[in-house]
C-alpha positions as CSV (number, residue, x, y, z in Angstrom):
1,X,79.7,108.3,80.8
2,X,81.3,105.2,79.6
3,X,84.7,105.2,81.5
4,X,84.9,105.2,85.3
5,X,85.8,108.9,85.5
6,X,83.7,111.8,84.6
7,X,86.0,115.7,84.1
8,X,84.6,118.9,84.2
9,X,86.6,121.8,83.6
10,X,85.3,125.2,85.4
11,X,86.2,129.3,84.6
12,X,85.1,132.1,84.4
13,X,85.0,134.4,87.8
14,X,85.4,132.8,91.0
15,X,82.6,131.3,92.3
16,X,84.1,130.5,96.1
17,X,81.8,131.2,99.3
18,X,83.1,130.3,102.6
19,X,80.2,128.1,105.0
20,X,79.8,129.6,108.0
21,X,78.2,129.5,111.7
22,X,78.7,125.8,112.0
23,X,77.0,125.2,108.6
24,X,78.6,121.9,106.3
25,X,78.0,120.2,103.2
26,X,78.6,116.6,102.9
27,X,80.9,115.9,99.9
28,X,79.9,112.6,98.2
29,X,83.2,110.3,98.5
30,X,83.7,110.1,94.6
31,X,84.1,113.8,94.0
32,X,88.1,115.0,94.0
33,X,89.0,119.1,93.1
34,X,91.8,119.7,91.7
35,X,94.1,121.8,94.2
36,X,94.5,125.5,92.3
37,X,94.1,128.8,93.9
38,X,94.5,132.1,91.1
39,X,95.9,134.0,94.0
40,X,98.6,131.2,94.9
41,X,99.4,129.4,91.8
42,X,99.1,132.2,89.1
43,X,99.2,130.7,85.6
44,X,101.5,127.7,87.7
45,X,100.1,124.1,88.2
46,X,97.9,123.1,91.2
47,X,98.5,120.7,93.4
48,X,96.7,117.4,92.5
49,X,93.4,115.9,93.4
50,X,91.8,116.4,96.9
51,X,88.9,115.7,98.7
52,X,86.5,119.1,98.9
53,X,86.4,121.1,101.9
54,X,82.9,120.6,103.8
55,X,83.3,124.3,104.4
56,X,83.9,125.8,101.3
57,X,81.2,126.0,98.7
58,X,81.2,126.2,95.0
59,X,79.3,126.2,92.0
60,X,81.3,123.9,90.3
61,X,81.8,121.5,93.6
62,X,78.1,121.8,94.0
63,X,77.2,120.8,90.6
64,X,79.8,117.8,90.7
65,X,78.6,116.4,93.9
66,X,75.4,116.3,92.4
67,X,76.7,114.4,89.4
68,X,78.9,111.9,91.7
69,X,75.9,111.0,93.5
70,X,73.9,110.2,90.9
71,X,76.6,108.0,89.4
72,X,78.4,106.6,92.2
73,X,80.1,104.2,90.0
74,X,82.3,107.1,88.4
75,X,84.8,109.0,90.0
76,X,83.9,113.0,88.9
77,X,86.6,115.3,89.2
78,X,86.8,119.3,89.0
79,X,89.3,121.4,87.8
80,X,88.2,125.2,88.8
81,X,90.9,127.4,87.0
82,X,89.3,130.6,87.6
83,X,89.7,133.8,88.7
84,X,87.4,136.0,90.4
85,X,86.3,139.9,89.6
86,X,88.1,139.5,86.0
87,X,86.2,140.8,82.5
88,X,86.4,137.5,79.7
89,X,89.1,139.9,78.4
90,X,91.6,137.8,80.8
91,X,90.8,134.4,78.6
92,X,92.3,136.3,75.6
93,X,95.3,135.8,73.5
94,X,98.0,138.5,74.9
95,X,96.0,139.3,78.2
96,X,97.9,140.7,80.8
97,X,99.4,138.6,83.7
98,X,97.3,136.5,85.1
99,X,96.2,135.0,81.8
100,X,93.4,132.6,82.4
101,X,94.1,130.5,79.2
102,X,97.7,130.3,79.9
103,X,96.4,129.1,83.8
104,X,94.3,126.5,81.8
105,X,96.3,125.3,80.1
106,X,98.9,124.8,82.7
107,X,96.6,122.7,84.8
108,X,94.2,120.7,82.0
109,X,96.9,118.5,81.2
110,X,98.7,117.3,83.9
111,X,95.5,117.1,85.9
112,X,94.4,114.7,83.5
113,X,97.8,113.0,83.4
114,X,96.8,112.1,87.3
115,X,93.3,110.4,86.6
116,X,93.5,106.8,84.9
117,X,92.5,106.4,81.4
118,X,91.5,110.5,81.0
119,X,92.6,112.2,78.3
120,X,89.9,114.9,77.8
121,X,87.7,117.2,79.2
122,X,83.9,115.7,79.6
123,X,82.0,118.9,80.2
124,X,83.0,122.7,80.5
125,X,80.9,124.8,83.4
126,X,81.3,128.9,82.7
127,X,80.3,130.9,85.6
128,X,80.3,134.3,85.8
129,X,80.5,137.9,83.4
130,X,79.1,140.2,86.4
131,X,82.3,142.5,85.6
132,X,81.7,142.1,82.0
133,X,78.1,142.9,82.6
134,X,79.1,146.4,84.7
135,X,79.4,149.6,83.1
136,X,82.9,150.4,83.3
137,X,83.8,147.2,81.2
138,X,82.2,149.1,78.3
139,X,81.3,145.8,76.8
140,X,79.4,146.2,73.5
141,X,77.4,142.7,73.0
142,X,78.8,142.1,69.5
143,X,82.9,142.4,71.3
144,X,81.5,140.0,74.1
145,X,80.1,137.2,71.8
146,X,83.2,137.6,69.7
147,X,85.4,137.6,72.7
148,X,83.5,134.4,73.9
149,X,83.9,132.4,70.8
150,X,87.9,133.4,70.7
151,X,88.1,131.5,74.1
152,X,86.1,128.5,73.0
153,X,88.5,128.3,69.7
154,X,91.5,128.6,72.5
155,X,90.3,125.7,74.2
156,X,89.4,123.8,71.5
157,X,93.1,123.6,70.0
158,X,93.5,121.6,73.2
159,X,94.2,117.9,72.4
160,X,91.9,117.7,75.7
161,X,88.9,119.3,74.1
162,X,89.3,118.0,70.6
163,X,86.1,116.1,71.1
164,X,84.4,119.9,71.5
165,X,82.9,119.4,74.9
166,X,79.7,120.6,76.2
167,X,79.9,124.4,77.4
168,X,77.1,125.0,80.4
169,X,77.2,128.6,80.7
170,X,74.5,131.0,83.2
171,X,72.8,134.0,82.8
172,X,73.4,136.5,85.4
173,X,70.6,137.6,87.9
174,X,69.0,140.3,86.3
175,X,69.0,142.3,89.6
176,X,73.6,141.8,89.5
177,X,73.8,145.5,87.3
178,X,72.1,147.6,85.0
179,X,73.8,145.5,81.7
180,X,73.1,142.1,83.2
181,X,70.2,142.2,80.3
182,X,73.2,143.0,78.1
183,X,75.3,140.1,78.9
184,X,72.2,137.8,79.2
185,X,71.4,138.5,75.6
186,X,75.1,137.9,74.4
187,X,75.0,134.6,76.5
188,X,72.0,133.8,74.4
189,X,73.1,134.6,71.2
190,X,76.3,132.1,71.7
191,X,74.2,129.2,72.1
192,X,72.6,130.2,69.0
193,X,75.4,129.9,67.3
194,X,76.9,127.0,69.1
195,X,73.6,124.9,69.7
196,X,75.6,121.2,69.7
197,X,77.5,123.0,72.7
């Protein structure tokens, strides 16, 4: 981390859980999220920075604030473009409305126009693949990991992920469906064939 902000980029399925009965987090005071809800904004642009909700929980917001407090030099920003309940088939060229990438794209680059001195992505989090994992997907591991690498080529055409960013992607509990072996064993093979990822 050499300039004072840090950019993480998060997809895959939605990853949102609501806190409840009284329960908060404490956001660290150098974490902003970008403003972008699938269900309101479509493949349209969020809304800017904001400070996280002490209510609502993320992966992605979880991970950061971890990040922000270790560095609390940096300013660490998320931008969650994702989309709940979807098969990777939504992050494909000609996918039917909403198209992830397209909602990606849309929000990458003016969300970096609005932090000083950005002009890339620092670090890609990919959460999800229970609905590729389940058996009405009929995913065969050879379409998944060629599906997968499709989307990383998609985002690497990006002037913001020129550099190739890291990709941090997570198994799925082996107890989510009867193919989260299946999935588990594609995710594996991708990092064998993207080990500087």
């Amino acid at each position: 981390m050499t300039r004072s902000s840090y950019v993480l980029l998060c997809s895959g399925q939605s990853n949102i859980a609501r806190i409840t009965h009284g329960i908060a987090w404490s956001p660290p005071s150098n974490l902003k999220v970008w403003r972008y809800n699938v269900m309101t904004h479509g493949e349209a642009v969020g809304e800017g920075f904001h400070e996280p909700s002490d209510d609502v929980g993320t992966y992605a917001n979880f991970y950061a604030a971890c990040m922000a407090r270790a560095h609390p030099e940096k300013s660490i920003y998320v931008i969650n473009v994702s989309k709940g309940g979807t098969n990777l088939c939504q992050w494909l060229p000609g996918a039917s409305s909403i198209n992830m990438m397209n909602a990606i794209e849309s929000n990458v680059a003016i969300a970096l126009d609005q932090i000083e001195g950005a002009d890339s992505v620092d670090e890609i989090l990919w959460w999800g693949h229970e609905s590729d994992a389940a058996p009405t997907a009929d995913t065969s591991l050879d379409k998944f990991v060629d599906d997968f690498l499709t989307v990383i080529e998609q985002i690497d055409s990006n002037p913001w992920s020129a550099h190739k960013p890291p990709i941090r992607l997570h198994k799925l509990h082996p107890g989510c469906n009867q193919l989260a072996a299946h999935i588990n064993h594609a995710l594996e093979r991708l990092v064998t064939l993207n080990p500087s990822r």
